[in-house]
Structure formats: structure tokens, C-alpha cells
C-alpha positions as semicolon CSV with decimal commas, in nm:
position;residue;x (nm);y (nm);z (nm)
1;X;0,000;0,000;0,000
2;X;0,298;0,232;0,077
3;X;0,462;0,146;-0,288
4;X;0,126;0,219;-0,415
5;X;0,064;0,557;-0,271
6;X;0,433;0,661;-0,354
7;X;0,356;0,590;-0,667
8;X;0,066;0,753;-0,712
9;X;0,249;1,075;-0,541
10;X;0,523;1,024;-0,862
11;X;0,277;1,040;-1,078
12;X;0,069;1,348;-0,950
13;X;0,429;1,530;-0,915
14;X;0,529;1,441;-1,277
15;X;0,165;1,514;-1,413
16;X;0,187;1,876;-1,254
17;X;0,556;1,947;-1,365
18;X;0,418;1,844;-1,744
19;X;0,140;2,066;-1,715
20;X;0,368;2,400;-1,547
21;X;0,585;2,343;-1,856
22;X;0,316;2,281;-2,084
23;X;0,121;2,589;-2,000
24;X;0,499;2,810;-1,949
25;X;0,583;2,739;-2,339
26;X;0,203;2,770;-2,472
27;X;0,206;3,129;-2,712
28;X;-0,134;3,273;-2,678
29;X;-0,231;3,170;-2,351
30;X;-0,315;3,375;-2,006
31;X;-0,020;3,218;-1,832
32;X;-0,152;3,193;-1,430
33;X;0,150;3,034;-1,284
34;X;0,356;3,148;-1,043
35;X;0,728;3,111;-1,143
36;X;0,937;2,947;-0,870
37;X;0,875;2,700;-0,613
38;X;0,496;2,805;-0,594
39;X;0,249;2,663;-0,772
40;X;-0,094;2,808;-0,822
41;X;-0,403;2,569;-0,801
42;X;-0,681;2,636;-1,024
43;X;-1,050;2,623;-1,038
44;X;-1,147;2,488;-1,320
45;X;-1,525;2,552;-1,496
46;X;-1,607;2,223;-1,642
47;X;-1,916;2,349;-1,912
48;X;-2,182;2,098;-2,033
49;X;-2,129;1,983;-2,412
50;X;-2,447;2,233;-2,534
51;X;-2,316;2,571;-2,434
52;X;-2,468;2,899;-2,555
53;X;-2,139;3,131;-2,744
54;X;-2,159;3,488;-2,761
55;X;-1,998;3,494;-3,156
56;X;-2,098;3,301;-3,487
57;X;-1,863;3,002;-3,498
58;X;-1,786;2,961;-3,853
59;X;-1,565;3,217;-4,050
60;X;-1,706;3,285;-4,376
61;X;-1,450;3,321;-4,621
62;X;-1,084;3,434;-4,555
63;X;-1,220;3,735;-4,420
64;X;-1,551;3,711;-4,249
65;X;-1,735;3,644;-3,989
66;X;-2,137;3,654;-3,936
67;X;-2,299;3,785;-3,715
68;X;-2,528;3,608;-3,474
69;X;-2,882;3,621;-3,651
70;X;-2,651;3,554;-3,966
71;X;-2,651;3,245;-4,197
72;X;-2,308;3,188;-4,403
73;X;-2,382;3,071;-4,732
74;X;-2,144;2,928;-4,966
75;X;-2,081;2,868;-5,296
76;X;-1,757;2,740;-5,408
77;X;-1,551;2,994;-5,332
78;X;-1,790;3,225;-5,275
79;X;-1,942;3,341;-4,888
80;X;-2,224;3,552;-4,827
81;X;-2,375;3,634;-4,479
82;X;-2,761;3,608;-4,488
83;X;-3,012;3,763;-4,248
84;X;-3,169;3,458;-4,087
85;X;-3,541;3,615;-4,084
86;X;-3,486;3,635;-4,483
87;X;-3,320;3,319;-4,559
88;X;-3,554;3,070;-4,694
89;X;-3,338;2,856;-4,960
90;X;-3,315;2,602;-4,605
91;X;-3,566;2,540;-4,349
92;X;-3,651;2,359;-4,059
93;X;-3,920;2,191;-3,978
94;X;-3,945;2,062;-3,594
95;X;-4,246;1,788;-3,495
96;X;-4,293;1,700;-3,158
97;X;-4,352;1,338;-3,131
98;X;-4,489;1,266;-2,808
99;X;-4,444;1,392;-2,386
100;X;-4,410;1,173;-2,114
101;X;-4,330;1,127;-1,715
102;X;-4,033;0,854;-1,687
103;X;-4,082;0,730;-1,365
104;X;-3,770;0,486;-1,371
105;X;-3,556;0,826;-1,410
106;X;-3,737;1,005;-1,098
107;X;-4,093;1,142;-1,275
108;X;-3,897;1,402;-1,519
109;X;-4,091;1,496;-1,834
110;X;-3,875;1,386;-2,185
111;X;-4,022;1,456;-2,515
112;X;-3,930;1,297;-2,881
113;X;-3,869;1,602;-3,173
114;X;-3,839;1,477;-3,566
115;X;-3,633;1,786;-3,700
116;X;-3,670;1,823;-4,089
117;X;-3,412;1,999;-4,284
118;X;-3,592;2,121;-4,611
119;X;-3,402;2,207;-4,936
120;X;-3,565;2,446;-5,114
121;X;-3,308;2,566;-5,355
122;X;-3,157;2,433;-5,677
123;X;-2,828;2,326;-5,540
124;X;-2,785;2,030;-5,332
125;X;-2,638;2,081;-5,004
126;X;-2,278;1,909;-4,874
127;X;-2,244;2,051;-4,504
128;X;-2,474;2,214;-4,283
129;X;-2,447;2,346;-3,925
130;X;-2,725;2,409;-3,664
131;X;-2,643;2,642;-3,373
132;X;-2,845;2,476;-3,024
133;X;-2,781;2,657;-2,708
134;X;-2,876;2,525;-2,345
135;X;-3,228;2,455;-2,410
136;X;-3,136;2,122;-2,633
137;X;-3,081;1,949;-2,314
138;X;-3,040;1,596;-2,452
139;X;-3,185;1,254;-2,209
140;X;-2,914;1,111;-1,994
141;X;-2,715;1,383;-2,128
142;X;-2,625;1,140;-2,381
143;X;-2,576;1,098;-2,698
144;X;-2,786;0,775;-2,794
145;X;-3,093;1,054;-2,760
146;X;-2,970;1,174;-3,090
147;X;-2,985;1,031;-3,443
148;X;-2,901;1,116;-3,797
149;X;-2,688;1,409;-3,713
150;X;-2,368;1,426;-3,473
151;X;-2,309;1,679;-3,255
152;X;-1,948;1,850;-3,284
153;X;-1,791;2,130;-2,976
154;X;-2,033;2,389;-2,864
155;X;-2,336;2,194;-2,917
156;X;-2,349;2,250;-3,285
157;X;-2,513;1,986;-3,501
158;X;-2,395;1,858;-3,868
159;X;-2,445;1,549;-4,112
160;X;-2,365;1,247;-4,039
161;X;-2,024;1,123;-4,274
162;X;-2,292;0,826;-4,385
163;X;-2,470;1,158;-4,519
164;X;-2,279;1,337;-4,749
165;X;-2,533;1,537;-4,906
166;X;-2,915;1,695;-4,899
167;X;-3,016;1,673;-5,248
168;X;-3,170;2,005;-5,454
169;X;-3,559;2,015;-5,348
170;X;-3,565;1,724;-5,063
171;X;-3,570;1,716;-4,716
172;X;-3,350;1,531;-4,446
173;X;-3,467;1,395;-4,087
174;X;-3,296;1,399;-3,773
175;X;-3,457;1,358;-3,423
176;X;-3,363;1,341;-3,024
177;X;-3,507;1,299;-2,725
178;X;-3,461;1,634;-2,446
179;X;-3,552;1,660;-2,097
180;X;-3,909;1,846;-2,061
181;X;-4,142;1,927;-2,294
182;X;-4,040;2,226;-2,483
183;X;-3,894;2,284;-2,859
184;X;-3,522;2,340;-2,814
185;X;-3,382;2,658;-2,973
186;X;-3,230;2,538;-3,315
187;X;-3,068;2,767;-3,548
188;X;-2,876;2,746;-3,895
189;X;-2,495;2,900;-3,864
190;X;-2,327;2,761;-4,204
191;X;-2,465;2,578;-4,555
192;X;-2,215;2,476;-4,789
193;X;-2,375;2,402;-5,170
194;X;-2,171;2,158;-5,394
């Protein structure tokens, strides 16, 4: 038991050293370590995996950036940042399914959404990104409550690879389960057209 917690005191030492060195040769980085002896301990936020973000994530073109309330369009090499009130080339469609109690997870209320993604334009679409913020609060917290799409950093939402495109003039259906009963806030931030 000794050997074992020595060890484990070797390996906390060595894991801290990494990270002080790490973190004292990172460019870019807010650099909170004491140099010295000392060493700083620090709190650390842990944030779910759906997070709401204060900027549009996707750069549009080599030089710019949407706005939030912004869609970024492209084509080929060409970018455009569209209004989202305005935009209707891509829609979506959201169905509730059904509502109901679990009592096996304590009584809380779940409900089942079918999400369409409608093409209405001429071109067929390769990528697509939906924005979600902290009301797409999925069952479990897991992500077996969500099919057909896969969900990336920041909660955002994209094609499966087994779905490589959204064809000119068809639609595409993804669903997932959330805790309570309300429509999660679902937004589109980036459609690239082949």
C-alpha cells in the first residue's frame, strides 16, 4: 500500500511538472502560474457539451465572420452572410412526437422532436451546421438521444459522414429525445452548396 501511494504521489508530481511546462511554453495563452517554487491551483469551470457562445462560430471566407442572426452561405468559393429572418433557400421543420413522465428516471418529463431539414433551392447541399444553445438538453445527457446528425464542440449539429449530401428540393430527418417538454432553440450558422 505504501509502494502504491508513492507511486501515485510520482505520478501526481510528474503530471503537474508536465502541465507547469506545458502551460509556461504555450504562445497565446493567459499564463496563471507562479514562477518558482509556488504553484498556483486552479478552479477549473467544467461546461456541459451544449453551451450557448456569444460569436458566430464559422468564419465565412478568408475574411468574415457573421454575425449572430446571420446564416453563411457558400458557394464554391464564394461566402455571403444572410439575415436569418430572410433566408428561406433552407428550413426547418421541428415535430414533436410525443411527452411523457419517466418514472424509472425520478418522474422528469422527456419529449421525442423529428427535425426536418428542407431544401428548397436548386443546389444540393454538402455541409450544414445548426447552432443549439442550453435549451437542447439531450436525455441522460447522452448521446444515444440523438440520431441522424452528430453533434461536434459547442453543441453545434452537422451530417452524419454516412450523409454526405441533402439533395436540390428534398428534405432530411434527424430527431432526439430532451428533458421536458419544450422545442429546443435550433438555429442554422453555415450551408455549404456543392
Amino acid at each position: 500500500m505504501r509502494l502504491f501511494l508513492l507511486f501515485l504521489g510520482l505520478i501526481l508530481t510528474l503530471g503537474l511538472v508536465s502541465a507547469h511546462h506545458r502551460n509556461k511554453h504555450s504562445y497565446g495563452y493567459n499564463n496563471n502560474y507562479h514562477h518558482g517554487d509556488e504553484i498556483e491551483v486552479q478552479e477549473v469551470n467544467i461546461q456541459s457539451q451544449v453551451e450557448d457562445y456569444s460569436y458566430h462560430p464559422y468564419q465565412c471566407g478568408p475574411y468574415n465572420r457573421c454575425k449572430l442572426g446571420e446564416v453563411c452561405q457558400r458557394i464554391g468559393d464564394h461566402c455571403t452572410c444572410l439575415p436569418i429572418p430572410s433566408y428561406k433557400d433552407i428550413c426547418l421543420s421541428v415535430k414533436q412526437i410525443g411527452v411523457w413522465q419517466d418514472g424509472s428516471r425520478g418522474g422528469k418529463t422527456y419529449s421525442q422532436w423529428d427535425i426536418t431539414i428542407e431544401n428548397h433551392s436548386n443546389k444540393n447541399i454538402r455541409e450544414i451546421f445548426i447552432g443549439t444553445d442550453y435549451t437542447l438538453r439531450l436525455r441522460d445527457n447522452s448521446l444515444n438521444s440523438l440520431w441522424n446528425m452528430v453533434m461536434l464542440p459547442k453543441g453545434i449539429l452537422a451530417l452524419p459522414s454516412v450523409q454526405n449530401s441533402i439533395n436540390a428540393h428534398a428534405s432530411y430527418t434527424f430527431g432526439f429525445i430532451v428533458e421536458g417538454s419544450q422545442s429546443p432553440n435550433l438555429h442554422i450558422l453555415s450551408v455549404l452548396f456543392q
